[in-house]
N, CA, C and O atoms as CSV, one atom per row, in Angstrom:
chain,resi,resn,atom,element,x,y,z
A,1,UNK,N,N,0.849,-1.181,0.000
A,1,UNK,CA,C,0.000,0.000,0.000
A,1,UNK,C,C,0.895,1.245,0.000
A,1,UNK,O,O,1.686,1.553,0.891
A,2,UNK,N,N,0.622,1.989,-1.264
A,2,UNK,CA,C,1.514,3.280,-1.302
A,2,UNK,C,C,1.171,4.201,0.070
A,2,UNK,O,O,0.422,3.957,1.016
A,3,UNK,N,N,2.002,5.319,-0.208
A,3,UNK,CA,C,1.595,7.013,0.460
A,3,UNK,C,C,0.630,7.563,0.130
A,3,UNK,O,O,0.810,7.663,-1.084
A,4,UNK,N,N,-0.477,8.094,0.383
A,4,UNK,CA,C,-1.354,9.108,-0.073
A,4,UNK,C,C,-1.003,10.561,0.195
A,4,UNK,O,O,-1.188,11.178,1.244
A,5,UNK,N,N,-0.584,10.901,-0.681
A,5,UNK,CA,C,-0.230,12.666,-1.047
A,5,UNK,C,C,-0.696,13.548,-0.105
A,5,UNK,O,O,-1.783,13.520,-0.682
A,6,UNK,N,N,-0.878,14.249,0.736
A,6,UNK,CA,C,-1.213,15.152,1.444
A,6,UNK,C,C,-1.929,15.964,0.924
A,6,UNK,O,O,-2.234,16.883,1.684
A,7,UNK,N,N,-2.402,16.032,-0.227
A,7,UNK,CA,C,-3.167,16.980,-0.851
A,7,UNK,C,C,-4.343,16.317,-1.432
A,7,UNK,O,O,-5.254,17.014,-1.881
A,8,UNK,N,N,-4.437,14.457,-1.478
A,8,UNK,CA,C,-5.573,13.682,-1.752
A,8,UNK,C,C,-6.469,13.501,-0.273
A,8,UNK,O,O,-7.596,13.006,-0.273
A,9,UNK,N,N,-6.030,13.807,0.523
A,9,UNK,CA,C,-5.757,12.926,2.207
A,9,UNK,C,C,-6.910,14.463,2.334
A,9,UNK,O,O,-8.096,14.236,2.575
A,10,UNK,N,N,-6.489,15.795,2.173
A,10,UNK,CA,C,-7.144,16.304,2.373
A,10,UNK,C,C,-8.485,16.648,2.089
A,10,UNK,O,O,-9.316,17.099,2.877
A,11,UNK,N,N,-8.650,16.322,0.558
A,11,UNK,CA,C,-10.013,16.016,-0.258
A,11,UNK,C,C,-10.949,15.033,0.784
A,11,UNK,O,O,-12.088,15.182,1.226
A,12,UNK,N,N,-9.921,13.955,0.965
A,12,UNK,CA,C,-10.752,12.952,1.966
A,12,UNK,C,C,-11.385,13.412,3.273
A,12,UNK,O,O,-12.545,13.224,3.639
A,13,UNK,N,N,-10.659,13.884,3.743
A,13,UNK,CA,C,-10.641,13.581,5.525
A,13,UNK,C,C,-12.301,15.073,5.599
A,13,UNK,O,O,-12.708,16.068,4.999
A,14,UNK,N,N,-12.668,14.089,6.901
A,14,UNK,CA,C,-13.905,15.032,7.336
A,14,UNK,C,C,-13.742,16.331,7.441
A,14,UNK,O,O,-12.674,16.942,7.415
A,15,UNK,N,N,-15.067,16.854,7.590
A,15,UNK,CA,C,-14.916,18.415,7.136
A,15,UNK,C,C,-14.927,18.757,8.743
A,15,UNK,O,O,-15.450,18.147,9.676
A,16,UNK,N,N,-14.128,20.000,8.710
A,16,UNK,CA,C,-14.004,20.566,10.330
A,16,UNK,C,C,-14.112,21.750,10.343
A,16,UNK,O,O,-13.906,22.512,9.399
A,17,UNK,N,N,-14.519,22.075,11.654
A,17,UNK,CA,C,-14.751,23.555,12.214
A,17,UNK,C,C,-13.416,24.553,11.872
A,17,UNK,O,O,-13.531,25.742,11.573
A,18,UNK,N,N,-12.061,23.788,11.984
A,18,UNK,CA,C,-11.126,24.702,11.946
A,18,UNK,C,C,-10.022,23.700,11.836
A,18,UNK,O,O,-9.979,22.743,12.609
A,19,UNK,N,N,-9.064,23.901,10.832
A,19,UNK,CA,C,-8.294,23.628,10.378
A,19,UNK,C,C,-6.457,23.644,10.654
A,19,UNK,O,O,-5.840,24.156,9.720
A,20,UNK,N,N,-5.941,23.337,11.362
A,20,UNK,CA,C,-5.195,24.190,11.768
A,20,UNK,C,C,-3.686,23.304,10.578
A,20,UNK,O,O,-3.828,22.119,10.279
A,21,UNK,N,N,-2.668,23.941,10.175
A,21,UNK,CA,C,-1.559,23.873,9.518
A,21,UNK,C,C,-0.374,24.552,9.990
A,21,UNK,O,O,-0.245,25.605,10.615
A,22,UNK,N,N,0.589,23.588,9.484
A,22,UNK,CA,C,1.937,24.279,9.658
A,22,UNK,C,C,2.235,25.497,8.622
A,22,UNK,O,O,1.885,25.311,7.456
A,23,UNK,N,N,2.768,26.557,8.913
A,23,UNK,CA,C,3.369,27.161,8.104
A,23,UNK,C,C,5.090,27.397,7.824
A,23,UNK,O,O,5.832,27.639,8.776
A,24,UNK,N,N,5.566,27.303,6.530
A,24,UNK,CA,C,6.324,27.033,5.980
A,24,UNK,C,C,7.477,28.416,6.220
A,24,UNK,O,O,6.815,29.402,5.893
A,25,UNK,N,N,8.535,28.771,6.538
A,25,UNK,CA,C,9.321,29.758,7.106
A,25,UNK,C,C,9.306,30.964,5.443
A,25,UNK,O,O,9.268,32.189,5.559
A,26,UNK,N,N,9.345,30.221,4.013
A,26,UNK,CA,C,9.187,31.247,3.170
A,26,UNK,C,C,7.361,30.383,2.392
A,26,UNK,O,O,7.134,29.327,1.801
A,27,UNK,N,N,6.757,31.186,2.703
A,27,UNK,CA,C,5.060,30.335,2.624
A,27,UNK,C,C,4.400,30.681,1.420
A,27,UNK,O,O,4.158,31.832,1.054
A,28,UNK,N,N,4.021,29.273,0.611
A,28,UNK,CA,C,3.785,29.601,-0.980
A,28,UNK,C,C,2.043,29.681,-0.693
A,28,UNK,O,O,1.347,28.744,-0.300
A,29,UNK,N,N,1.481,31.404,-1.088
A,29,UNK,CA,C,0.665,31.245,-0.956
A,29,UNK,C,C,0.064,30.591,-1.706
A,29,UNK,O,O,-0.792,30.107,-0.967
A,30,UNK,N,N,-0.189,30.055,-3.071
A,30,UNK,CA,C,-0.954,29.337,-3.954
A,30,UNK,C,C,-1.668,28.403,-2.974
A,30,UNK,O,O,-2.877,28.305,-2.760
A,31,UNK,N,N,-0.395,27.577,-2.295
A,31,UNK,CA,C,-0.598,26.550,-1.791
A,31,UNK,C,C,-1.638,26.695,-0.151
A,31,UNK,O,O,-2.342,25.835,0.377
A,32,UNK,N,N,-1.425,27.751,0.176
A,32,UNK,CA,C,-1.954,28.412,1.525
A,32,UNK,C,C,-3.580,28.422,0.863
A,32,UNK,O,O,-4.492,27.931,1.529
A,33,UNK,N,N,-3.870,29.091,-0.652
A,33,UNK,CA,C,-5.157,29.075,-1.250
A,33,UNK,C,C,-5.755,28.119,-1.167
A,33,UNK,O,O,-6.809,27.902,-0.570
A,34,UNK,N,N,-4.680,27.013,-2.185
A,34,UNK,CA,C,-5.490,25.516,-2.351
A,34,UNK,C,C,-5.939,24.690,-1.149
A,34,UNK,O,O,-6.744,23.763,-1.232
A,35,UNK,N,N,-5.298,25.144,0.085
A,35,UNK,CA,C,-5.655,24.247,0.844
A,35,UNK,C,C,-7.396,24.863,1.524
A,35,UNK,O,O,-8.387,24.220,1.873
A,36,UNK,N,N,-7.098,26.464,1.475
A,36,UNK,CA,C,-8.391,26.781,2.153
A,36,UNK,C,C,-9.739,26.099,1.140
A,36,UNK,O,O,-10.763,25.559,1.560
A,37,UNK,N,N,-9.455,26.264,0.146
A,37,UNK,CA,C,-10.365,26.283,-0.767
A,37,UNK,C,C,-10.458,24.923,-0.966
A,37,UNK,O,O,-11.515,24.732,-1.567
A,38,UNK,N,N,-9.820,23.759,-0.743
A,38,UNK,CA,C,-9.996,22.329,-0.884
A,38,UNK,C,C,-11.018,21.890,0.800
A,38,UNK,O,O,-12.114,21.363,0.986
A,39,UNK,N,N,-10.311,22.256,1.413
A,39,UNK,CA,C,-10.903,22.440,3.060
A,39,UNK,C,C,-12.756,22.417,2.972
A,39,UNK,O,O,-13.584,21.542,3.228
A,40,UNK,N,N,-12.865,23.851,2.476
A,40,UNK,CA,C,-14.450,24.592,2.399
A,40,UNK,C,C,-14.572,25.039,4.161
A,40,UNK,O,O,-15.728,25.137,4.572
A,41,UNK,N,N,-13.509,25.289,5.119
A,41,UNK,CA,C,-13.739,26.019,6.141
A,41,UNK,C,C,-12.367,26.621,6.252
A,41,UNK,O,O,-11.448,26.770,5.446
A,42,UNK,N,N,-12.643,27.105,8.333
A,42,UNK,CA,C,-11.879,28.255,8.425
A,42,UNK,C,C,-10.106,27.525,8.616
A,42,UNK,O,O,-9.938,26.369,9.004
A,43,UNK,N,N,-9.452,28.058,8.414
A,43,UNK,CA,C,-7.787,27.481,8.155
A,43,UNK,C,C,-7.335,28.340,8.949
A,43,UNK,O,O,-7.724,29.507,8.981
A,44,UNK,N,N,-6.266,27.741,9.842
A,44,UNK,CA,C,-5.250,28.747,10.685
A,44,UNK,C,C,-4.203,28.460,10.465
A,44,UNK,O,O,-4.014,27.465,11.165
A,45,UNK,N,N,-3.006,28.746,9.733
A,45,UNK,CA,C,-1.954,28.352,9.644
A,45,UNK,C,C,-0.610,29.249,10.581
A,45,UNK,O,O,-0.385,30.459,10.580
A,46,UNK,N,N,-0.055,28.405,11.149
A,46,UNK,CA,C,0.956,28.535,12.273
A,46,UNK,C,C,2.269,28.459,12.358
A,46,UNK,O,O,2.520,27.276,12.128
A,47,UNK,N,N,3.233,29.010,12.549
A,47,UNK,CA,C,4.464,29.441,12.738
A,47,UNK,C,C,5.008,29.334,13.900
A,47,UNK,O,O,4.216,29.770,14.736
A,48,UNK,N,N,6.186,28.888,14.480
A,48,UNK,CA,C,6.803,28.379,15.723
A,48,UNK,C,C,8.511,29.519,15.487
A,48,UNK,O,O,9.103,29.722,14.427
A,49,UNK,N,N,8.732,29.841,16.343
A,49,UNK,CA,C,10.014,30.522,16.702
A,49,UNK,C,C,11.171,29.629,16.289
A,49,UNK,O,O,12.201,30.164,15.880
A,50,UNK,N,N,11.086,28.438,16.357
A,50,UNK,CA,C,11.895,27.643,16.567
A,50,UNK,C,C,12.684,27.462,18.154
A,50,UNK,O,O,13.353,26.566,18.671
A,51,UNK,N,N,12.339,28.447,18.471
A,51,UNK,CA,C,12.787,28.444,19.972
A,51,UNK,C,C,12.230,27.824,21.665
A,51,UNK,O,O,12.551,27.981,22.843
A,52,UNK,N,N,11.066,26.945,20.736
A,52,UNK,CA,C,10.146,26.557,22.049
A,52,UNK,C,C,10.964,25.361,22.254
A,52,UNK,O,O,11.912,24.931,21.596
A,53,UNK,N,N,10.319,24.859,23.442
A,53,UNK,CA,C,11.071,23.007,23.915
A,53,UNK,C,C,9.801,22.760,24.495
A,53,UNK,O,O,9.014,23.481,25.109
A,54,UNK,N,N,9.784,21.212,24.053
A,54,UNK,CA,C,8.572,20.436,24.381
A,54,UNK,C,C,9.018,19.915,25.669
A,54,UNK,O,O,8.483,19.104,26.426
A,55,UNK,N,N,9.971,20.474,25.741
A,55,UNK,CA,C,10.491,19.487,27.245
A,55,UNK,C,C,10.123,20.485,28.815
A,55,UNK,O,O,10.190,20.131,29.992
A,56,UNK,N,N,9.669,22.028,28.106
A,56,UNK,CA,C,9.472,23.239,29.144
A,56,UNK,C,C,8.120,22.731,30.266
A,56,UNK,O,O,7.755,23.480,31.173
């Protein structure tokens, strides 16, 4: 059984209140579009410092 693409996975998967994503340090919006617009709800996409620890 292959990988399913991250961009088929999303077509699939149930529809939700809110969406949440990683965002990418230089962020292609096209791709920021396609996802809202594949979604059909609200998208939050998120950014980390790099400076947190899961260990705090």
């Amino acid at each position: 059984m292959g990988t399913v693409p991250f961009s088929d996975y999303i077509r699939r998967a149930p529809q939700a209140d809110l969406n949440i994503f990683g965002l990418q340090p230089e962020p292609d919006f096209e791709v920021i579009r396609r996802l809202v617009d594949a979604t059909d709800s609200t998208c939050m996409f998120v950014r980390d410092s790099g400076r947190e620890s899961a260990l705090a």
